[in-house]
N, C-alpha and C positions, 0 to 999 in steps of 0.2 A: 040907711046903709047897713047898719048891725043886724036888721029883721033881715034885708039881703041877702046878707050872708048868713046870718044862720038857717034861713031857708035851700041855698045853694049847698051846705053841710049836708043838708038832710036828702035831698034829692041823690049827690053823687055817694053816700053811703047807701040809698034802697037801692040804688040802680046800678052805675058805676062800680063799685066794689065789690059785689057777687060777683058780677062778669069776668074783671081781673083776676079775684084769684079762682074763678076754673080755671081758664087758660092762663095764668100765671105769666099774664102783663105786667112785670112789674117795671119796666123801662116807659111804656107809651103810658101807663093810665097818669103819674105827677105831670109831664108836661102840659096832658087833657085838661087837669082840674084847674092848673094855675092859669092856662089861657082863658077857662071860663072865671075864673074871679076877675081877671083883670080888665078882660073886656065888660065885665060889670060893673066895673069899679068908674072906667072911661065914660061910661053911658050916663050913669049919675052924676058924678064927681073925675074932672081928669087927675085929680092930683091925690096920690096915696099917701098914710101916712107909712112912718117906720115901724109904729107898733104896728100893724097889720100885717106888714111883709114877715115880719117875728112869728108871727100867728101863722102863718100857712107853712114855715119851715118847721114848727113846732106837731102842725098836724103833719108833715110827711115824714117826718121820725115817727110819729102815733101809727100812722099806715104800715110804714114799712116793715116795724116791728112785729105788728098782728099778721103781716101777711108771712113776715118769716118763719112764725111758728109754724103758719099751716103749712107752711112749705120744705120744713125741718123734719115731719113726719116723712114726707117721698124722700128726700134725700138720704138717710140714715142707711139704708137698705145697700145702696149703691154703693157706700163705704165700705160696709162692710164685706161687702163680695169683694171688690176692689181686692181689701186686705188678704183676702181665701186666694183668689188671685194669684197674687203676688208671694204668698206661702207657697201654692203650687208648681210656682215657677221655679223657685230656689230650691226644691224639693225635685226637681227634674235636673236641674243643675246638678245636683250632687249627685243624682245618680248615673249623670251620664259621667261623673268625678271615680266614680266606682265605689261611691259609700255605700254601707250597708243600708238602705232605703227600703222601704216595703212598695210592693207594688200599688196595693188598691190600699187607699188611706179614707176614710170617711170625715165630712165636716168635725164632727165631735174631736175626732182626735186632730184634724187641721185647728183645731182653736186652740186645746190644750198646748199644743206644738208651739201655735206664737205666744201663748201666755208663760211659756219658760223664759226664765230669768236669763239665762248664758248661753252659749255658744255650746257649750259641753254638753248642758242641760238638754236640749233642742238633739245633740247627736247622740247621746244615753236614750234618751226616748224613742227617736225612728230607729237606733238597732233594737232595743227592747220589742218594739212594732213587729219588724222584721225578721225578729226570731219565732216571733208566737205566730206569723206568717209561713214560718217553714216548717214551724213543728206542726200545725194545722195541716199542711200539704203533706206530710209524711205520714200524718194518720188515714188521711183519704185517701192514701194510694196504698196504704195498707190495708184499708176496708176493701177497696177496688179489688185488690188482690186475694184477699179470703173471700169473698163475694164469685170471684170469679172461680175461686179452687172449687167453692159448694156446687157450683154450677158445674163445671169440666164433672165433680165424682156423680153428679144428679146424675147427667146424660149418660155416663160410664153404667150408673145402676140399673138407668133404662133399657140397658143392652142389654142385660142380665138376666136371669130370672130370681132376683133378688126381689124387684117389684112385685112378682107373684106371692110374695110371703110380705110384704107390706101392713095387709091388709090384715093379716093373722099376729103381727105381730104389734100394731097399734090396739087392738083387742086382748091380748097378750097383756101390754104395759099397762092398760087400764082394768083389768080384770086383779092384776097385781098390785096396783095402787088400792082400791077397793079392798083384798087382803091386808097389807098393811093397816087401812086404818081403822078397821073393823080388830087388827091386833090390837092396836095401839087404845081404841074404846076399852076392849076386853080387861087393858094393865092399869086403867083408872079405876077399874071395879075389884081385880084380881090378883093387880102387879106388885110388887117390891116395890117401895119409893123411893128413888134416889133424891136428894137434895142439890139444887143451887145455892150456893147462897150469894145474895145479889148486894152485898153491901161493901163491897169494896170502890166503888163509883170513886169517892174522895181521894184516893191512894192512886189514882191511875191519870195518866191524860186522856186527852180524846182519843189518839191515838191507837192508846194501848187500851182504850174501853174496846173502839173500834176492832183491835185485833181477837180480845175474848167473846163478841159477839159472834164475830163471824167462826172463831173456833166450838161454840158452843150451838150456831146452828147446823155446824158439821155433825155435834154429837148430836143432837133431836133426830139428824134424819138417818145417823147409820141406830140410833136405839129405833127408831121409827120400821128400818127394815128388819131387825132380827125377828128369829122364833120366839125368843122369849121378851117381850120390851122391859123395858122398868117403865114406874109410871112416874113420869118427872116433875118436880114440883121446882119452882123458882119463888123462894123466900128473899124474905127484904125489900123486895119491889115495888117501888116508887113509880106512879103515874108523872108523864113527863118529864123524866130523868134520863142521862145519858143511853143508858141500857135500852128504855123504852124507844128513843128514838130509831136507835142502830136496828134492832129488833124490826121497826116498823121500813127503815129501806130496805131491808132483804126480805120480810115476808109479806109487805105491802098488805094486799087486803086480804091474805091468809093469816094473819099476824091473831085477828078473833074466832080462827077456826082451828088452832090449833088444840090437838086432843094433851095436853099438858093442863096443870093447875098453878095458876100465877094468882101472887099473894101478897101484900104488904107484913105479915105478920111474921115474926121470928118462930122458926121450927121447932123452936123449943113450945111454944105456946100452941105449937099440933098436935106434936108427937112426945112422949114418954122422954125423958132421958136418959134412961137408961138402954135404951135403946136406938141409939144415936150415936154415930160412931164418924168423930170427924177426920178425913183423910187428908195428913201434911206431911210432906216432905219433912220437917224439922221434928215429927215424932220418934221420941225413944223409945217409943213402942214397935216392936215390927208385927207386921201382920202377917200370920202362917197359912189362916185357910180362909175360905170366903163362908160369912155365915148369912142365910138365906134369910131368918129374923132379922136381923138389924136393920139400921134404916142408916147410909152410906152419906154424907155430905161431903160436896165438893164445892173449892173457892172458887169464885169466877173471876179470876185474877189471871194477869199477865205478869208469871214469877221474874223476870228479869228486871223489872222497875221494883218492885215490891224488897224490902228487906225481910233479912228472914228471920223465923219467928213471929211473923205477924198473923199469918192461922195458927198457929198454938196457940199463943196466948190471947186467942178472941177465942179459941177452944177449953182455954181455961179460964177463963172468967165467966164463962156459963157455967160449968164444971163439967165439960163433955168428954168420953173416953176418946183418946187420939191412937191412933195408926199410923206407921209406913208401908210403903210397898219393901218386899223383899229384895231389892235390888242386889246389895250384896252378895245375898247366901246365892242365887240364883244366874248373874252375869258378872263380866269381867269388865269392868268401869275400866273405859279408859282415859276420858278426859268431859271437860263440860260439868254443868250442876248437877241433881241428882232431881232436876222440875222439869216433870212432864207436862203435854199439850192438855187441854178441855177432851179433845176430841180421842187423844191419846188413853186417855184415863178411859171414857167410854169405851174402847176397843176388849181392854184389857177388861174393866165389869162384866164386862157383857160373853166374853169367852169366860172366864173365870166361874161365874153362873150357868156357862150351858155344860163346861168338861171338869171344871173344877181341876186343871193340869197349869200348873205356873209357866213349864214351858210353853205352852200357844198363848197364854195368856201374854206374855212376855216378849214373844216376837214383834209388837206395836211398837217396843223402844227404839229410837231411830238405830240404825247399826254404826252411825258415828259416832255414837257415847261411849259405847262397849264394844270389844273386842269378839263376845260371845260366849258361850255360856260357860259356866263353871263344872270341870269334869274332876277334880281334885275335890279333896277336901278343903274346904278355909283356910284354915290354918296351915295347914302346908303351903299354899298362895301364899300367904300373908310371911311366912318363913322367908321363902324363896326375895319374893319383893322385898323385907328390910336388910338381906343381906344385900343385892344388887344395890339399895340403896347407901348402904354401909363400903361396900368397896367402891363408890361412886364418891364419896364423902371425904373418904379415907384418901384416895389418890389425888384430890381436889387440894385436902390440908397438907399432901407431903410437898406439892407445887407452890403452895403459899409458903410454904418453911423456905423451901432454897431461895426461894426470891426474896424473902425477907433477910439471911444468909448474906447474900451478896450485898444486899445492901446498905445494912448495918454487923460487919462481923464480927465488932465487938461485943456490942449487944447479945446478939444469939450465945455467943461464947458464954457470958457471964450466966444466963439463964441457961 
């Protein structure tokens, strides 16, 4: 009876058990197997024992369990849409509620969505959604809209006989790019050297890296067009350093062709010292005329983050002569620092070298600093402003006296 049944085991596992779990009989195949044991059982023996009946309830927990697993795999899938589901449902709910909902929501962000903790949590996220939804569509409809402007002035130009000169004037811009950098070759061989110096990386955030890059590729391309270029060199320059990076989104794969000389080494280990003249705002020095020998260096700094005094005294710890700009003797400051732009400073070299006249030089300064130029003498200015400031002073302290007066009059009395 045991050879039996262990033979009856073996047949309905090669045969019987494949079959059920493809089609995932799990109701019909236990009633199958236990009428064939028992009707086997009847044929040899009518009378079973209790351990046996133990034994086939022990093998259909064995089954049911192996067959759950395989059938644990199909089911999981079904859950989970289920749950997406049911996110999307509640997610229609609210917006027909009038929450701020986003329209089109992807899986990704449906899961995140039910993985929030709160109630609150779950409404901070679809408004967050919902915003970066609208600000998406008001960028596209403002692409839409300059997209369409170029297009209305194209057909306008069509009409024209602007298009007739198209063609003269795309040969025009390239015939003058080709000038330029055949100048700009010419200032590596013949040009003045201006200095960057690129060591201020540590002192700045990204931010403010980001803003002297893009100010300083302002100055490469207006020194790039003049008659006369400087030949630029950028010291201190570190491969893979913020500068480098910034440098590389804006001139992408022009970044190795530019006619500039980039350097890791301190300027002083180029060039002479004594001929190195570095330009700061915080110098007590002022500078009267532009000398054509020297060799000019500028910080690559964004002066608003920076304290001041920190190019002087990296100008003095190499022992370099320092400079100001004339501002004083020259405009009428009316309010703000005395720190101009990267690009600013370029303007003003580069007229200053071609007319050697402070006034064009000096027209670069924004006209919100200064009031304009200085037609007095200095000190007459200066006259005029501390008395203004002295009757200003003066009327100020007689208003503090009578208040103080009234309010203690014995006081005032005794003093």
């Amino acid at each position: 009876m045991q050879c039996a049944n262990m033979l009856l085991r073996k047949i309905v596992r090669s045969s019987v058990l494949p079959f059920a779990a493809q089609h995932v009989m799990k109701k019909d195949l236990f009633p199958l197997s236990r009428t064939l044991s028992l009707s086997l059982c009847l044929k040899q023996d009518k009378s079973c024992e209790a351990s046996e009946k133990l034994d086939l309830d022990e093998w259909k927990k064995v089954m049911k369990s192996s067959l759950q697993e395989e059938v644990s795999e199909t089911v999981l899938e079904p859950r989970e849409l289920s749950g997406l589901a049911a996110a999307r449902e509640t997610l229609e709910m609210w917006r027909l509620a009038g929450r701020a909902v986003p329209e089109n929501i992807s899986e990704e962000q449906l899961k995140t969505f039910m993985e929030c903790p709160s109630k609150s949590a779950k409404k901070k996220y679809l408004k967050y959604l919902h915003l970066k939804e609208l600000h998406k569509k008001i960028a596209k409809r403002k692409r839409d809209e300059k997209r369409e402007g170029r297009l209305e002035a194209q057909d306008q130009a069509s009409n024209t006989d602007e298009t007739k000169k198209s063609s003269f004037i795309c040969l025009w811009s390239s015939t003058m790019d080709k000038a330029y950098s055949w100048r700009a070759a010419q200032s590596m061989i013949f040009g003045q050297p201006l200095v960057f110096d690129m060591s201020y990386e540590k002192e700045m955030s990204l931010r403010e890296v980001t803003n002297t890059v893009r100010q300083i590729v302002m100055s490469e391309s207006s020194n790039r067009r003049s008659v006369d270029p400087f030949h630029i060199h950028f010291c201190n320059f570190k491969d893979d350093s913020l500068y480098h990076r910034e440098f590389i989104k804006h001139y992408r794969e022009a970044w190795g062709k530019l006619l500039i000389t980039v350097t890791d080494q301190c300027y002083t280990e180029i060039f002479p010292k004594d001929k190195l003249i570095y330009l700061t705002a915080d110098s007590p020095k002022v500078m009267k005329t532009f000398d054509h020998d020297k060799i000019y260096i500028v910080g690559s700094m964004v002066d608003k983050s920076i304290k001041t005094g920190v190019s002087l005294a990296r100008a003095k710890r190499l022992g370099l002569e320092t400079a100001a700009l004339p501002l004083d003797k020259y405009l009428l400051w009316s309010s703000g620092a005395k720190n101009l732009t990267l690009d600013q400073m370029m303007h003003i070299l580069l007229t200053l070298k071609d007319t050697a006249d402070w006034e064009k030089a000096l027209e670069f300064v924004p006209k919100r600093k200064c009031c304009g130029f200085v037609n007095k003498p200095v000190t007459e200015l200066k006259k005029t402003l501390d008395l203004i400031n002295t009757l200003k002073l003066g009327k100020a302290r007689e208003k503090v006296e009578k208040k103080f007066a009234k309010k203690h009059p014995r006081e005032y009395k005794i003093k």
